[in-house]
C-alpha positions in Angstrom: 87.7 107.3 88.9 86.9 108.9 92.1 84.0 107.6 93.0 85.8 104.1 92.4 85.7 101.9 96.2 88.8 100.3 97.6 87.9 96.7 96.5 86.9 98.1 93.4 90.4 99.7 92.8 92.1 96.7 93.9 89.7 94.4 91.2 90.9 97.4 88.3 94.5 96.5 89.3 95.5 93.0 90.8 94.6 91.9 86.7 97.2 94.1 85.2 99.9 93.3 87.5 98.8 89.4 87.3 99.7 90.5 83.7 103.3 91.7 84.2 104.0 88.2 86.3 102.9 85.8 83.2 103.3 87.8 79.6 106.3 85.6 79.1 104.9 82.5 79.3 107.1 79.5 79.4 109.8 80.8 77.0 113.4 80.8 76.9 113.8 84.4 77.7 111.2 83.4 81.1 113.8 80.4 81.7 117.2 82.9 81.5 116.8 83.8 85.6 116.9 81.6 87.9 114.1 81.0 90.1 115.8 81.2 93.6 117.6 84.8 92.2 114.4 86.1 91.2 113.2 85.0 95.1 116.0 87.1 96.5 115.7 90.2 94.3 112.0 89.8 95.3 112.2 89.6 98.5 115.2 92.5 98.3 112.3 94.5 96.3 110.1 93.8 98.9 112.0 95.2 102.1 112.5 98.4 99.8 109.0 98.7 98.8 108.0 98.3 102.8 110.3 101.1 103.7 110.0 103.6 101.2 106.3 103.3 100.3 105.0 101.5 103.3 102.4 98.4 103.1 98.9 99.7 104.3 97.6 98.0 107.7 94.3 96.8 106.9 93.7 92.8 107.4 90.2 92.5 106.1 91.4 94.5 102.4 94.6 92.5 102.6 92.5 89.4 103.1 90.3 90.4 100.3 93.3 91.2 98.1 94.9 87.6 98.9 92.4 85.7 97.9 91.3 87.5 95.0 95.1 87.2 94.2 94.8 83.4 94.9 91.6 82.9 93.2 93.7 84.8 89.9 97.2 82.9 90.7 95.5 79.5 90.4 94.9 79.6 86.4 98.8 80.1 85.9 99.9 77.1 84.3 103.7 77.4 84.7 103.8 78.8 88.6 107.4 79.5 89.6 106.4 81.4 92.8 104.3 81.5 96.3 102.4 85.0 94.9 102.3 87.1 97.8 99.7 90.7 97.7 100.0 92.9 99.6 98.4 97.2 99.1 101.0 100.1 99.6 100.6 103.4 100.7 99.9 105.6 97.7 97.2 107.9 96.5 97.2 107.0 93.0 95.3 104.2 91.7 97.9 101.8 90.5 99.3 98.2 90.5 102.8 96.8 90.2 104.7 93.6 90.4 108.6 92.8 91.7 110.6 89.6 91.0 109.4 86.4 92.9 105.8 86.7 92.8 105.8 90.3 94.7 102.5 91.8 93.9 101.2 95.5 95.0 98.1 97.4 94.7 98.3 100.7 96.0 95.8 101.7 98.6 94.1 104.9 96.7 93.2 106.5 100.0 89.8 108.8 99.7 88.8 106.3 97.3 85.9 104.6 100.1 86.5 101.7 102.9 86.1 97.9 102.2 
């Protein structure tokens, strides 16, 4: 895995946190919380995520990321969200989501530059 680039890392793990936003489906259990609270603990998440991991400054690998996010986003039948990507600070290669269409890939530094 260390010879994996940035973009390649971030094509491993935009798909798996993709996954964690849509396993549900359109269920009841997907209905129980409401959209605009998931929003808030989002967006809550978010400020958290930006001050304890850090979001990495890089606009042409955030670019990539959104639009290789977008270009994913688009097949979701049931969108409940404005998906918004965005690559934090960590070594490890990894991806996670937060309420309200919060979705991180972590920056893998060492790992090559877009």
């Amino acid at each position: 895995m260390r010879s994996l680039t940035t973009r390649s890392h971030v094509l491993l793990s935009l798909p798996c946190a993709l996954m964690l936003t849509s396993c549900l489906g359109p269920s009841a259990e997907w209905m129980l919380q409401p959209v605009e609270a998931d929003r808030r603990l989002g967006a809550k998440v978010s400020r958290q995520v930006n001050e304890q991991i850090g979001i990495v400054d890089d606009p042409e690998l955030t670019s990539y990321l959104a639009a290789l996010g977008q270009r994913l986003t688009s097949h979701i039948e049931h969108q409940r969200f404005d998906y918004r990507f965005q690559i934090v600070d960590q070594k490890e290669p990894n991806a996670f989501a937060a309420p309200g269409g919060y979705i991180y890939v972590t920056s893998a530094p060492g790992r090559g530059k877009v």
